[in-house]
C-alpha positions in Angstrom: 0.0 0.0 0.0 0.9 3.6 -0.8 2.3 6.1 1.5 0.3 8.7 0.6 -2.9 9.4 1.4 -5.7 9.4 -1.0 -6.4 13.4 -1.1 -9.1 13.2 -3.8 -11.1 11.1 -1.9 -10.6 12.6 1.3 -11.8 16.1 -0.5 -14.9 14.2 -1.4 -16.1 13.3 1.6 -15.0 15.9 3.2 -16.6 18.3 0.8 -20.1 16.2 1.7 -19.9 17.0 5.3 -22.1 20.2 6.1 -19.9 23.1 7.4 -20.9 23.2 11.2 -20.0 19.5 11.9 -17.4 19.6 14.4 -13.4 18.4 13.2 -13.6 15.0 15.6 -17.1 13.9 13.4 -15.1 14.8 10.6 -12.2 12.3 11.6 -14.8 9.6 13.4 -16.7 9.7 9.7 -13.1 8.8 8.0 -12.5 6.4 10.2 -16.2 4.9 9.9 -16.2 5.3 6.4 -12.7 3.7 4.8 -9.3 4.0 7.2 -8.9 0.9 8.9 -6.4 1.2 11.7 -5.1 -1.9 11.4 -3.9 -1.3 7.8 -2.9 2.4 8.0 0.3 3.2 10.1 -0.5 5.4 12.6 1.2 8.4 10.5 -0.3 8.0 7.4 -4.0 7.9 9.6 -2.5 11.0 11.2 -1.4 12.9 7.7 -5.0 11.8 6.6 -7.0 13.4 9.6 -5.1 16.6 9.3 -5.3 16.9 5.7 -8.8 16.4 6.2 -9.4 19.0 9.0 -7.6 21.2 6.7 -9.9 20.8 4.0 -12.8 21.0 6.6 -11.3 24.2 7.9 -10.9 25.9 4.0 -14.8 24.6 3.3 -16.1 26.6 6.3 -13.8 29.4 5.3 -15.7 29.5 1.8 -18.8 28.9 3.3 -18.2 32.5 5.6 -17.1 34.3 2.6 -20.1 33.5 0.5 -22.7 34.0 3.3 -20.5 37.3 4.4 -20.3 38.3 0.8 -16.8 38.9 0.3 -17.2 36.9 -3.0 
């Protein structure tokens, strides 16, 4: 398996979260949904959660600037 982690899909389901869920049920719903922790080393699930609180964080960031209308 891969080092990296898969960032596409990670955007995807991130992306499908609303904006106001908190960053641990973003990371519970990755683990539910396709990291398995007995197959990911425990830096490669860590890599993955922050990537995906990242991309969490830059969705509610958007979602402010929209509603705010900055854009």
């Amino acid at each position: 398996m891969s080092r990296e982690i898969p960032k596409a899909i990670i955007r995807h389901i991130v992306g499908n979260l609303h904006v106001s869920t908190s960053d641990r049920a973003v990371i519970a719903d990755l683990r539910g949904r396709f990291i398995d922790p007995e197959q990911w080393p425990k830096e490669r699930r860590k890599a993955a959660y922050r990537y995906a609180i990242k991309v969490h964080a830059d969705n509610r960031a958007l979602y402010r600037s929209v509603m705010g209308g900055m854009i």
